[in-house]
N, C-alpha and C positions, 0 to 999 in steps of 0.2 A: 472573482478569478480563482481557479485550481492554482492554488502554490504547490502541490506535493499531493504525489501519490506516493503512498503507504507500503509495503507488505509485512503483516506480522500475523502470524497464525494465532497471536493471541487476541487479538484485533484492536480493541481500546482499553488500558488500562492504566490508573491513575498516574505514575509517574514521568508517563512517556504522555499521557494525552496534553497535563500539565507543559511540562517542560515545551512541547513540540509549537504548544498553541503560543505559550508565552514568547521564544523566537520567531515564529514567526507573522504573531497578530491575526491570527485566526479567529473567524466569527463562527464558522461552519464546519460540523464533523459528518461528512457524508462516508458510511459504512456501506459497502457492497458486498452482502451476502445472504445469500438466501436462508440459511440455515439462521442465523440470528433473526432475517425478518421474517421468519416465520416461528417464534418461539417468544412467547411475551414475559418469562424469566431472562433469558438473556436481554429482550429489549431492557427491563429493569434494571441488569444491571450494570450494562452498558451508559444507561443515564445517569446511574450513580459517577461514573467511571469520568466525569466532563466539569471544568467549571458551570456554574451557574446560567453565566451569562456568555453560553457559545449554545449555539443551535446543531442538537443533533438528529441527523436523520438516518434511518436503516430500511435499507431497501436491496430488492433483487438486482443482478444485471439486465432485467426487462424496464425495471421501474428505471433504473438511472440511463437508461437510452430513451427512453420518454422526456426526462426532465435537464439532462447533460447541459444544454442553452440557460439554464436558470439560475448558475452560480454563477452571482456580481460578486460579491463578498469574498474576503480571501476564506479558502475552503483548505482542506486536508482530504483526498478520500484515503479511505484502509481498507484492502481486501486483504484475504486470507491466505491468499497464494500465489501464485507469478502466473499459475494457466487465469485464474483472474483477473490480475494486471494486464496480462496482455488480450483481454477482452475488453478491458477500460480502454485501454492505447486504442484498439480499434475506432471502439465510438467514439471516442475522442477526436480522433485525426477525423475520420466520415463525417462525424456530425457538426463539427467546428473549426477542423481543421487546427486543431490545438495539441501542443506538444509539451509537456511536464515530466520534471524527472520523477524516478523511479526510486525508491529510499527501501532496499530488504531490512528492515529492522530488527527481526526475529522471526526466523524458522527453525521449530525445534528439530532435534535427530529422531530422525523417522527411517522403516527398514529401508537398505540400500541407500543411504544417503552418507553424502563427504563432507565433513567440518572445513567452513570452511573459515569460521571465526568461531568465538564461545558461543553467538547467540544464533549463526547462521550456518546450515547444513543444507545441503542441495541436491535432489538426487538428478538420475541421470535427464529424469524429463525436464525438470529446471532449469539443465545447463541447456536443454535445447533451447526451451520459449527464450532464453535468455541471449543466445547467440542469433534468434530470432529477432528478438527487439534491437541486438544491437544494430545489426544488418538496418534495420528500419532507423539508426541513428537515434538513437534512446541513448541518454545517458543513464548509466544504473550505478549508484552506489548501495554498499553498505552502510550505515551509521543505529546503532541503537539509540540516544540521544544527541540534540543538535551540539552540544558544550565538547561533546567526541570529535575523536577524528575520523575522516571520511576515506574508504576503500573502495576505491573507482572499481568497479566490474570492467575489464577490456577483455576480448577474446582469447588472449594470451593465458591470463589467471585463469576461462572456463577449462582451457583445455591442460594445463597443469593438476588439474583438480579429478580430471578421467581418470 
């Protein structure tokens, strides 16, 4: 079962992979991006980045609409972006009809983007997919780690942030 979809532009890195897996009994790190599965120093150091005994995989959004049906096991995915996540929602809903929330964890300040916490900045296309997904009834919080407190995204806070 997908517990949690991810978004961190940093993707997996020890303190967040640790803590995230430890609440919540994760067996599985499915990474969604092309740019890591096609770079075999990033896959390396991505493996570093996981306990021992969690299964990581790094793949495209082709390869994870091939294999979507395949996580039993409590899972985590991590993409890099929100236009990503809400390519995951897609296959998700189509291919299973499955709905998971949405955890921005970190997006760093990038040109034309609005802080919108210390770790999360958004720019204007963001706030679209984002008013996008909610429209589609996604829950979307903020949270850097699970032990934090959680910043519910509602339409209100996107449009505060214009």
């Amino acid at each position: 079962m997908i517990r949690l979809l991810r978004v961190d532009d940093r993707l997996l890195h020890g303190q967040v992979s640790f803590s995230w897996i430890e609440a919540l009994s994760l067996k599985n790190i499915v990474i969604v991006n092309y740019d890591a599965s096609n770079d075999d120093f990033t896959k390396a150091i991505l493996e570093l980045s996981k306990p021992n005994d969690v299964k990581l995989q790094i793949m495209t959004i082709e390869e994870f609409e091939q294999k979507v049906e395949n996580y039993e096991d409590n899972t985590i995915l991590i993409v890099s972006s929100l236009f990503d996540a809400q390519k995951v929602i897609t296959i998700l809903d189509d291919k299973i009809d499955y709905h998971v929330d949405i955890n921005i964890g970190g997006l760093r300040n990038r040109p034309n983007s609005v802080m919108m916490n210390e770790y999360v900045y958004l720019t204007s296309e963001d706030t679209s997919i984002i008013s996008s997904l909610l429209e589609q009834n996604c829950y979307i919080y903020m949270q850097r780690l699970p032990n934090e407190s959680i910043k519910v995204i509602t339409p209100r806070l996107i449009n505060l942030q214009k």
